[in-house]
N, C-alpha and C positions, 0 to 999 in steps of 0.2 A: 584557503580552505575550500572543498570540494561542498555543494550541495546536489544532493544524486537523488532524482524524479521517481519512483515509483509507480510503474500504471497499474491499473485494476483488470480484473479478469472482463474480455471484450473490448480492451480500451488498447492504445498505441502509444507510442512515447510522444506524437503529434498531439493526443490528448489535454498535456501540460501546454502547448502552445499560447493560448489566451491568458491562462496562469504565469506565464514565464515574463509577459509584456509589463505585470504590472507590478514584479517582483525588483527590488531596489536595494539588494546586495553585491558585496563585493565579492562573493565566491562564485567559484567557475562550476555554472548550472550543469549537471548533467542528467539525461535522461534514456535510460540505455533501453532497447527493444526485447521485452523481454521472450518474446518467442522465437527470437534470434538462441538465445541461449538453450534453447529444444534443438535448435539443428541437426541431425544425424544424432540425436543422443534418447535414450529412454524417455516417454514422456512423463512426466508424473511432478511432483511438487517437490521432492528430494532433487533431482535432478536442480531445478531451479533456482532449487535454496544454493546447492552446492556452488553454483554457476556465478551465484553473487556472492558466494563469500572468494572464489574466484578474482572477481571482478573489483571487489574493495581491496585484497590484497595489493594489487598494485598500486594502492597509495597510502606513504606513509603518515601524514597528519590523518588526526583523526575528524571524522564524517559529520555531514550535516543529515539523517535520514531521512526523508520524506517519501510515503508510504499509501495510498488510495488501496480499499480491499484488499484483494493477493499483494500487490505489491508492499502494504500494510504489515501483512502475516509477514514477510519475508524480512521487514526493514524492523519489526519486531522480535523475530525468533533470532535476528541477528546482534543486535543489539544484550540481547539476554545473555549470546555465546562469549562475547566480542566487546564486553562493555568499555573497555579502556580504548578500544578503536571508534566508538561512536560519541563523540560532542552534542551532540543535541537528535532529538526523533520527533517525527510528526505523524501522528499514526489519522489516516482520515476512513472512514466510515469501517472499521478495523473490527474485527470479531476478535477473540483469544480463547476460545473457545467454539469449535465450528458448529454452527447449528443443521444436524443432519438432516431435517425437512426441509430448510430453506435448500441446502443444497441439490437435495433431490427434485424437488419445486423447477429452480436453475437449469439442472440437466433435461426434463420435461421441458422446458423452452428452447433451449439449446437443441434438443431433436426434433420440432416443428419447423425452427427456423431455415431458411433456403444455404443451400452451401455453397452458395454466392457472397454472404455476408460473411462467411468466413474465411472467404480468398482474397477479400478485401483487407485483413489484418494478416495475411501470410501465413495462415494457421487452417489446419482441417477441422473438420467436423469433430472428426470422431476424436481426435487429439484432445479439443475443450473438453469434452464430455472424458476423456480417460483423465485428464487433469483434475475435474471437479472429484470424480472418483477418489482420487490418491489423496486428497485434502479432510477427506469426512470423521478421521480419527485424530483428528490435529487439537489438541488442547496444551494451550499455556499458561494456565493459571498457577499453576506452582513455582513458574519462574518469575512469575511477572515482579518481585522484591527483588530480581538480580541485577533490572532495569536503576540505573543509579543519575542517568544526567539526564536535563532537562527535557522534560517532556512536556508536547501540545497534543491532546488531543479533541479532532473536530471532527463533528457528526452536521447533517443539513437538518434541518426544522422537521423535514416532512420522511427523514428516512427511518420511519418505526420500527423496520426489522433491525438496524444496528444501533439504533437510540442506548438500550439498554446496557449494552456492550459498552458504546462509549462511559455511560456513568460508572461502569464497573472498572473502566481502565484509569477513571480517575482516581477513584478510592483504592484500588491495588499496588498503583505506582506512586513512589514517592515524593515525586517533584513534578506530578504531573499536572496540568492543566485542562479542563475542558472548555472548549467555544462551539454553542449551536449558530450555523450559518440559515439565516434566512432565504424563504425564496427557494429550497434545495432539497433536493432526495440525496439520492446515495453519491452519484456522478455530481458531485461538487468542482471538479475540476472543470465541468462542462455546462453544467448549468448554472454557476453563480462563480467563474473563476475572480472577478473582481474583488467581490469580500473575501473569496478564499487568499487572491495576494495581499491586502490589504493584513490580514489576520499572520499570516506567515511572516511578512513585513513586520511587525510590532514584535513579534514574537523570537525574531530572529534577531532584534537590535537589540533586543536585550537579558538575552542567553551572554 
């Protein structure tokens, strides 16, 4: 069985690195780039979606998901489309619902920042910022009962903007799970990836 990495908006598929050391399963990890998937193509969050359901298609047992922010939204909306394709989801610091001032908030930072840190993920400036754009009307609360197998969902201690969101994905999804990771903001996979493999570990022995 496939487990397939999802990074968050800012982040790399190198991000899962420290996460992947202390992860102690027997499915073949993958963690695919997702700005690789913008290549010569529209920028926007349809594009992206499309690009992984794409990317699942080529494999026929069904998926382990695992999901950080964007990669989140996407390892979720797919999941809802797709539910006999997905064995298990792990939705981490995950909105279902986008919050339009945080986002806005985001893109203010995103236009301060130097466009140096943005060549350093293979990605333009203005690309992130048309990205965060396309995302601002994104609500899944109506699907989220389509959601049918095993669900974890994990927030960090200290990330108050999606705190709330996780407790709503527990009480909306039917088999879902929540775990607060200590010690953590949002970038869990960076700043506390050990309890985050530890938590995934447990959670994946016995799906």
């Amino acid at each position: 069985m496939k487990l397939i990495l999802l990074h968050g908006l800012g982040q790399t598929s190198s991000s899962w690195d420290e996460t992947k050391k202390v992860l102690n399963t027997s499915d073949e990890i993958l963690c695919p780039n997702l700005y690789e998937w913008l290549y010569d193509k529209p920028v926007g969050y349809n594009t992206l979606y499309s690009e992984l359901e794409k990317y699942c298609d080529k494999f026929d047992e069904p998926l382990n998901l695992c999901g950080l922010s964007l990669g989140g939204i996407l390892a979720m909306q797919y999941c809802i489309n797709h539910p006999d394709k997905v064995n298990s989801l792990i939705l981490i610091g995950t909105q279902y619902i986008m919050p339009k001032n945080l986002l806005k908030m985001q893109n203010l930072v995103f236009r301060i920042m130097p466009y140096s840190t943005f060549e350093k993920m293979g990605f333009k400036k203005s690309d992130f910022i048309e990205l965060c754009n396309s995302m601002v009307d994104l609500n899944f609360e109506c699907d989220l009962n389509k959601i049918k197998c095993p669900t974890l969902v994990v927030c960090g201690d200290k990330d108050k903007a999606n705190k709330k969101a996780a407790i709503g994905l527990r009480e909306r999804i039917k088999n879902a799970e929540l775990v607060i990771i200590e010690k953590s903001g949002h970038e869990i996979n960076i700043e506390n990836p050990t309890q985050l493999g530890v938590q995934l570990n447990s959670f994946l022995k016995n799906i």
